[in-house]
Structure formats: C-alpha cells, structure tokens
N, C-alpha and C positions, 0 to 999 in steps of 0.2 A: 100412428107410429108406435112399434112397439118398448117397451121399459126396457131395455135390452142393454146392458154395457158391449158397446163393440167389440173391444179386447178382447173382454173374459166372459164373455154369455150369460151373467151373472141376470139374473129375471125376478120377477115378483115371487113370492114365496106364500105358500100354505100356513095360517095358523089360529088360532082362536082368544075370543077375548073370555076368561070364566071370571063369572059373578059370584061371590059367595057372603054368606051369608053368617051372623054368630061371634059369638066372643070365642078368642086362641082356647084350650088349654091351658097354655102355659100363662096366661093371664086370667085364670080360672072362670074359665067357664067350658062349653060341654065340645065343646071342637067347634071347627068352619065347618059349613056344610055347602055344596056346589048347587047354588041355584038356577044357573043358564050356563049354555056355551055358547057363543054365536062366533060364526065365523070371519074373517079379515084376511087382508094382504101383508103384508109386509112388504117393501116398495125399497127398490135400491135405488140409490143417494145419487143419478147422474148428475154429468155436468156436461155444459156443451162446450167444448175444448178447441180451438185451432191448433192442429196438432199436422206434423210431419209424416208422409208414409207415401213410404215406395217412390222418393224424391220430390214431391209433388205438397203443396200446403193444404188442405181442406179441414172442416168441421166434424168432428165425432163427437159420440155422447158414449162419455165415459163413467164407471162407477168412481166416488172419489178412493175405493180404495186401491183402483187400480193408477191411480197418480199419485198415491202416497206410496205403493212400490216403486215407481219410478218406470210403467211399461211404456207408459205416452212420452214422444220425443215432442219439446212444444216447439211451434214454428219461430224462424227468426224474425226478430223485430224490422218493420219497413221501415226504410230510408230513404227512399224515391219518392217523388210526388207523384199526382194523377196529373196527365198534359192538360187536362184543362184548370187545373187548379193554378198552373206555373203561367198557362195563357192570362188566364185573369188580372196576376197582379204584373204583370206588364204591359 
C-alpha cells in the first residue's frame, strides 16, 4: 500500500542526511567541513481515519495535516447494536 494521504497526495519526499565534520568558526576553529551525504525519505504522518464520503462511512489514510485543516469529515458515532449482540443478552 502506498504512503499516500488520500485527500492531498501528499507522498514520501526526497532528502539527505549530511555528516560533517570540525569545530564552527564561530566557536574558533577552522569551519565544518561535509564529510558524507547519504540519502533518506522523509515519510508523511498518516493516519487511518473513519471518515465520511460521498454519504457512505469508510476508512482512509489521511496526512495528520490534512485533519488539522479540517478536510476529513469524521463519521458519526454508532448507536445501534449488532443483532447478534442484542440476541445474546436475551
């Protein structure tokens, strides 16, 4: 399954970790110098939401920051039982 925020298409992103090496400058010594780059993701923050759409209740995976905009409508709370839950205790 891919990293995908439903909503907003929001996906893994390109970037690199750099290692460096030396004392600041400004803490006297002669600079940082860049010893590696190695490469990484950067990975968005889903979540799995029961969320509202097109009338209908179902699960998406959402970025949290598209639920802190306020785009996911969340589903309403159940109040009905399952019939065999209501068979049981009678």
């Amino acid at each position: 399954m891919a990293r995908i925020c439903e909503l907003t298409g929001v996906g893994p992103r390109k970037g690199s970790i750099i290692w460096r090496s030396g004392k600041s400058k400004k803490s006297g010594g002669i600079g940082m110098h860049i010893t590696a780059i190695t490469k990484r993701k950067f990975m968005p923050n889903l979540q799995r939401v029961k969320a509202l759409i097109n009338g209908e209740v179902r699960y998406i995976r959402v970025s949290t920051r598209a639920l802190k905009k306020g785009l996911v409508t969340k589903a309403p709370k159940r109040t009905w039982k399952k019939p065999e839950a209501a068979k049981a205790k009678s």
